[in-house]
C-alpha positions as CSV (number, residue, x, y, z in Angstrom):
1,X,33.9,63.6,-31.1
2,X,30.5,64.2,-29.7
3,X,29.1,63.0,-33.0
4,X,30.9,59.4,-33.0
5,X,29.3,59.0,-29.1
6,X,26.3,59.7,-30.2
7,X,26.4,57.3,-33.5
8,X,28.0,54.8,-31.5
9,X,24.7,53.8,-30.3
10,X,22.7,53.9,-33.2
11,X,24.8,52.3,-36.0
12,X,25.8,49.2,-36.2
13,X,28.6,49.2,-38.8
14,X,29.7,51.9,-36.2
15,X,29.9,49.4,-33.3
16,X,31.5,46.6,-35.8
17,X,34.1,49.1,-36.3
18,X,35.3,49.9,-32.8
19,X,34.6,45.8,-31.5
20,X,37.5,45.0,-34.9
21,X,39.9,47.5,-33.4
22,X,39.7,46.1,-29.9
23,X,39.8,42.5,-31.0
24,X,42.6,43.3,-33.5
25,X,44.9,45.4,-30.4
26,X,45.3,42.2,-28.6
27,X,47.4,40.3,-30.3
28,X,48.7,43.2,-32.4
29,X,50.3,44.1,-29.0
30,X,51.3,40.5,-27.9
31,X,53.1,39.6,-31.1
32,X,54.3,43.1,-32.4
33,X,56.2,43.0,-29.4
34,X,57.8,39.8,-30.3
35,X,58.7,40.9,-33.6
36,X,60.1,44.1,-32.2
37,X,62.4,42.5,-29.9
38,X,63.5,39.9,-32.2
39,X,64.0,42.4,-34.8
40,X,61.9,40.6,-37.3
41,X,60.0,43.4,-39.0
42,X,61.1,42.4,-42.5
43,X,59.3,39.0,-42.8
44,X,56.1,40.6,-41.2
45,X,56.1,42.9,-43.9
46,X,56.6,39.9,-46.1
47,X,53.9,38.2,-45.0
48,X,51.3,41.4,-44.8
49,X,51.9,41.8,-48.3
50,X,51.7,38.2,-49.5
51,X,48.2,38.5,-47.9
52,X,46.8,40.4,-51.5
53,X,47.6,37.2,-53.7
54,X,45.4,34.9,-50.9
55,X,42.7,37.8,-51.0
56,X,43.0,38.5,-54.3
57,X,42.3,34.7,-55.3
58,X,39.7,34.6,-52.7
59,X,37.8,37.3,-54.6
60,X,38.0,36.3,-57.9
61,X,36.4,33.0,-56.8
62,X,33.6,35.0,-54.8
63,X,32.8,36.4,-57.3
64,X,33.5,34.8,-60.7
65,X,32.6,31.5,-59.7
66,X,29.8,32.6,-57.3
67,X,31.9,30.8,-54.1
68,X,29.8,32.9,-51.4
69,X,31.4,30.9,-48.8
70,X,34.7,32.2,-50.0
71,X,35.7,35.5,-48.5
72,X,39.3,38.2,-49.0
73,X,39.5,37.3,-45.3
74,X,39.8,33.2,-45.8
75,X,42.0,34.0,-48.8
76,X,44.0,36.4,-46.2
77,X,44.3,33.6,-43.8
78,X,45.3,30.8,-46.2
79,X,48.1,33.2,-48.1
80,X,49.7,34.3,-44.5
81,X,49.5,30.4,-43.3
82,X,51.5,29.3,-46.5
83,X,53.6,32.7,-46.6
84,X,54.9,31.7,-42.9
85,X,55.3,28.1,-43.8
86,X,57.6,28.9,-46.8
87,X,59.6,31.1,-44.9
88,X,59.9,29.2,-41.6
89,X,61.2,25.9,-43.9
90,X,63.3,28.2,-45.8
91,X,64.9,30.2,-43.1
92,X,65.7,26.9,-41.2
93,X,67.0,25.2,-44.1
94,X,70.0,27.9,-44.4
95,X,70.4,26.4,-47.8
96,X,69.2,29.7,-49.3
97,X,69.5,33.7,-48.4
98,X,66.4,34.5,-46.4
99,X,66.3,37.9,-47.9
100,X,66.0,36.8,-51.2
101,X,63.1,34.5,-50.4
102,X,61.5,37.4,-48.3
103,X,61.7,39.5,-51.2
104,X,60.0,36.9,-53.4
105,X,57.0,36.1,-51.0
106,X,56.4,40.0,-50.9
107,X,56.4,40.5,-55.1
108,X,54.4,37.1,-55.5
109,X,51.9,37.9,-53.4
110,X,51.4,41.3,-54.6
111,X,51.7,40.5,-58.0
112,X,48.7,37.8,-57.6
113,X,46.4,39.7,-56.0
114,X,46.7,42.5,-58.4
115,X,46.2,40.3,-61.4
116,X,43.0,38.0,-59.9
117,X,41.4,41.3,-58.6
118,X,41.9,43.0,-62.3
119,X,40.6,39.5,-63.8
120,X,37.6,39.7,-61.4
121,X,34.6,40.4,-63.5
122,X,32.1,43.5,-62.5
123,X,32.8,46.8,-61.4
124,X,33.4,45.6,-57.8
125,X,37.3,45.5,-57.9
126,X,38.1,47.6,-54.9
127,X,42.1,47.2,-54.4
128,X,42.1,50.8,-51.9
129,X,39.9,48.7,-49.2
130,X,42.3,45.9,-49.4
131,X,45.5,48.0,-49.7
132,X,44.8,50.6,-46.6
133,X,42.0,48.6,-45.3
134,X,38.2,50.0,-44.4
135,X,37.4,49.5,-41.0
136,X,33.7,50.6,-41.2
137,X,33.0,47.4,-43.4
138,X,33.1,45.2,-41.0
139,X,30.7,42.7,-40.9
140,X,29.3,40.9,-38.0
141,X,30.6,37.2,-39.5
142,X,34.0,38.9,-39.6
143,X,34.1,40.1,-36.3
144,X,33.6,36.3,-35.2
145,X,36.3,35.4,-37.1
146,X,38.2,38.0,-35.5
147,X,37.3,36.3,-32.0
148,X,38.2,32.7,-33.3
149,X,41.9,34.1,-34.4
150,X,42.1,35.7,-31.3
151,X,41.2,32.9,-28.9
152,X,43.7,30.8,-31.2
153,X,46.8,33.2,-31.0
154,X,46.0,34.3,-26.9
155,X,45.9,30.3,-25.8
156,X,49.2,29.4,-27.8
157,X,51.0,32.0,-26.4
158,X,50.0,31.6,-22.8
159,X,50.7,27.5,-23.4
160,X,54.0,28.3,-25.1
161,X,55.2,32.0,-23.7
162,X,58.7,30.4,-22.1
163,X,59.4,28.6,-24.9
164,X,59.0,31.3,-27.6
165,X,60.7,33.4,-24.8
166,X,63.6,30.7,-24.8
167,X,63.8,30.9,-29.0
168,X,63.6,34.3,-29.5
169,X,66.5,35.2,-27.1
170,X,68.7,32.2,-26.6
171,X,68.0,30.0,-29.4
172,X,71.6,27.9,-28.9
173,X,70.5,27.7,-25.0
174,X,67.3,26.5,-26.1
175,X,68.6,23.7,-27.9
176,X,70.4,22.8,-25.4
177,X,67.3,22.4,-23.3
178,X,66.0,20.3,-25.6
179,X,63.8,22.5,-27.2
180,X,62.4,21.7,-30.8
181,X,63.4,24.8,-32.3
182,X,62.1,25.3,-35.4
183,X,59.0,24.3,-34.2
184,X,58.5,27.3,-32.1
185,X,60.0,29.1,-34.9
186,X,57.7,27.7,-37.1
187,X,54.6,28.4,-34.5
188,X,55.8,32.5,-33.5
189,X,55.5,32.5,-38.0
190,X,51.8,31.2,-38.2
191,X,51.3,33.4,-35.0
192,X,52.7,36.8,-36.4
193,X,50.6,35.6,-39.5
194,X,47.5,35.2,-38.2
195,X,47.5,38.7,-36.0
196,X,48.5,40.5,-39.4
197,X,45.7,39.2,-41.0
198,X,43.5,40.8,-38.3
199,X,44.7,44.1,-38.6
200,X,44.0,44.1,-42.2
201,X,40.6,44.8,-42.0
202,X,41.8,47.9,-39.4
203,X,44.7,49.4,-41.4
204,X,44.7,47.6,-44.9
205,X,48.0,45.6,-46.2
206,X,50.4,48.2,-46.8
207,X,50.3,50.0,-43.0
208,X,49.5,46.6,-41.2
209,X,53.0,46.4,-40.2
210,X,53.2,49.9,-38.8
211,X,50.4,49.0,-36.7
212,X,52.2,46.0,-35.8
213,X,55.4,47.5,-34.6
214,X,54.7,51.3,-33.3
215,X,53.0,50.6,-30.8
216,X,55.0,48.0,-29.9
217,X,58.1,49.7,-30.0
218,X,56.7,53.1,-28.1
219,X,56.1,50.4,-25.4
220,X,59.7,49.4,-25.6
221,X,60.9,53.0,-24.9
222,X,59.1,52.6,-21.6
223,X,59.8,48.9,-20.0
224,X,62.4,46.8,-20.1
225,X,60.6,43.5,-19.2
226,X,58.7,41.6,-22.4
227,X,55.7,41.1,-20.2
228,X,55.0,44.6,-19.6
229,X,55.9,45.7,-23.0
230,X,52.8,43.0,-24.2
231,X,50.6,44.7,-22.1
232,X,51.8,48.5,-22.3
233,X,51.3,47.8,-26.5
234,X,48.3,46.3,-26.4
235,X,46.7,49.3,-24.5
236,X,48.8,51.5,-26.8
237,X,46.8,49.7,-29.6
238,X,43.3,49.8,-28.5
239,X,44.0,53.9,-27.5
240,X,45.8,54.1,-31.1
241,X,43.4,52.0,-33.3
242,X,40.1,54.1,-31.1
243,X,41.4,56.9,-31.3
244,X,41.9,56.8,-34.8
245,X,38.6,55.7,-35.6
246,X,37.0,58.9,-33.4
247,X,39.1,61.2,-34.8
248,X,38.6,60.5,-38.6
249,X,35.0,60.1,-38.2
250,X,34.1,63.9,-38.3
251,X,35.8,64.7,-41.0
252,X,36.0,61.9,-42.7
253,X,39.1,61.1,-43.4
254,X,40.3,57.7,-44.5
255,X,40.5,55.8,-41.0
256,X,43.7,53.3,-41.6
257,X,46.0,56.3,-42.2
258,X,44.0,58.1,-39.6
259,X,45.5,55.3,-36.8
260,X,48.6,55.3,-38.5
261,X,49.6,58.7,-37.6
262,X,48.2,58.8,-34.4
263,X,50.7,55.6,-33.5
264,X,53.3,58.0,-35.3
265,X,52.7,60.8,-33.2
266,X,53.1,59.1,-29.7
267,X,56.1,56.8,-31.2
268,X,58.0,60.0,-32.0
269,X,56.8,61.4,-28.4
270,X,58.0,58.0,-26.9
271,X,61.8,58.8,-28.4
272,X,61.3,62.2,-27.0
273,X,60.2,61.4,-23.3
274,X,62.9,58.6,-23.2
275,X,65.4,60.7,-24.1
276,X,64.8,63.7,-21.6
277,X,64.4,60.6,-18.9
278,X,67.3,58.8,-19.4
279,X,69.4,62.6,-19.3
280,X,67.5,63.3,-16.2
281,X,68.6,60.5,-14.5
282,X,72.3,61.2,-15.6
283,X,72.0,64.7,-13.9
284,X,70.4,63.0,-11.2
């Protein structure tokens, strides 16, 4: 631990590292906590995985076609826009089983990215990085982007909080109210799609949505109120995402998987403390 201090200061990939796993914790927490409640893990993980065929398309262009203003992380972005759009029109729709269509986004996506990063010539086709992510190559152009998606995702949720609030536990009330529906759907989609696409850089593809929803749901175990969950997970996430990248740094061990147990650790303690509470205060 003593060692990641004292490099903390000296390296700069170092410092890009632990800025993308603060930036990253803020909305992870905000809308994990949303997906948790509403029970919505399934199309996250649709969308996290669709994010390969945008990165994977991304790449080949970066590289095959010598598009340097092309990055994974715009290809990332534009997949998880369009992955939420197709499902948001689709789910409103009810014309066709939303499982079916979730299941498609998932396998599509994959399926692309794996065949433009094979079809990507060179010996540069590094699917592990984008798979379980590899926090210490983060650049200082990426953590700007991170800041852009943040500041875009932070201002549409303080705008539209009792709205999305409204949708996401009394839709038929809402529309009652007059409130445009599947336009909020549509938003809390882009939203969710937006923060997974920050935590791929921290976690990779395949664990973005554990990140997404442990923390989120160890909050859970502890308040009631939606507010206090956001902020409970979001601290959960910048202890959990930190504390990952300290402790695998010694002994180097792969970082995303690092965090990922860490947030499995203190979900399962979470279950555990809950439990002993709530039979505490029945004895009580």
């Amino acid at each position: 631990m003593t060692d990641f201090f004292h490099d903390l200061f000296q390296y700069t990939f170092l410092q890009n590292a632990f800025l993308a796993a603060i930036l990253a914790s803020i909305p992870c927490g905000i809308i994990g906590s949303f997906i948790v409640v509403r029970r919505s893990t399934y199309i996250a993980g649709a969308i996290s995985h669709s994010l390969l065929g945008g990165m994977g398309i991304a790449y080949y262009l970066h590289i095959a076609h010598d598009l340097k203003a092309i990055t994974p992380l715009h290809g990332a972005i534009a997949a998880a826009v369009g992955a939420a759009i197709i499902i948001g029109t689709v789910s409103s729709s009810g014309k066709h089983r939303t499982d079916t269509v979730l299941s498609a986004v998932w396998s599509i996506g994959m399926a692309l990215g794996i065949v433009f990063i094979m079809a990507t010539p060179g010996y540069g086709q590094d699917l592990m990085s984008y798979l379980f992510g590899n926090i210490l190559m983060v650049s200082r152009n990426d953590l700007l982007l991170m800041v852009i998606l943040n500041g875009i995702i932070v201002i549409n949720i303080v705008l539209f909080y009792p709205k999305l609030l409204a949708v996401s536990f009394h839709r038929e009330l809402a529309e009652l109210r007059g409130i445009r529906v599947r336009i909020y759907e549509m938003l809390f989609l882009i939203l969710s799609a937006l923060t997974i696409v920050l935590l791929v850089h921290v976690v990779g593809i395949v664990m973005s949505i554990a990140l997404l929803t442990l923390p989120a749901a160890s909050a859970g175990y502890l308040f009631n109120r939606l507010s206090l969950m956001m902020i409970a997970a979001t601290v959960f996430c910048m202890l959990f995402t930190a504390g990952g990248l300290i402790l695998s740094y010694a002994p180097e061990w792969p970082t995303g998987p690092t965090i990922i147990i860490v947030c499995g650790v203190f979900y399962l303690a979470a279950i555990t403390l809950s439990k002993l509470m709530l039979k505490f205060f029945k004895r009580a």
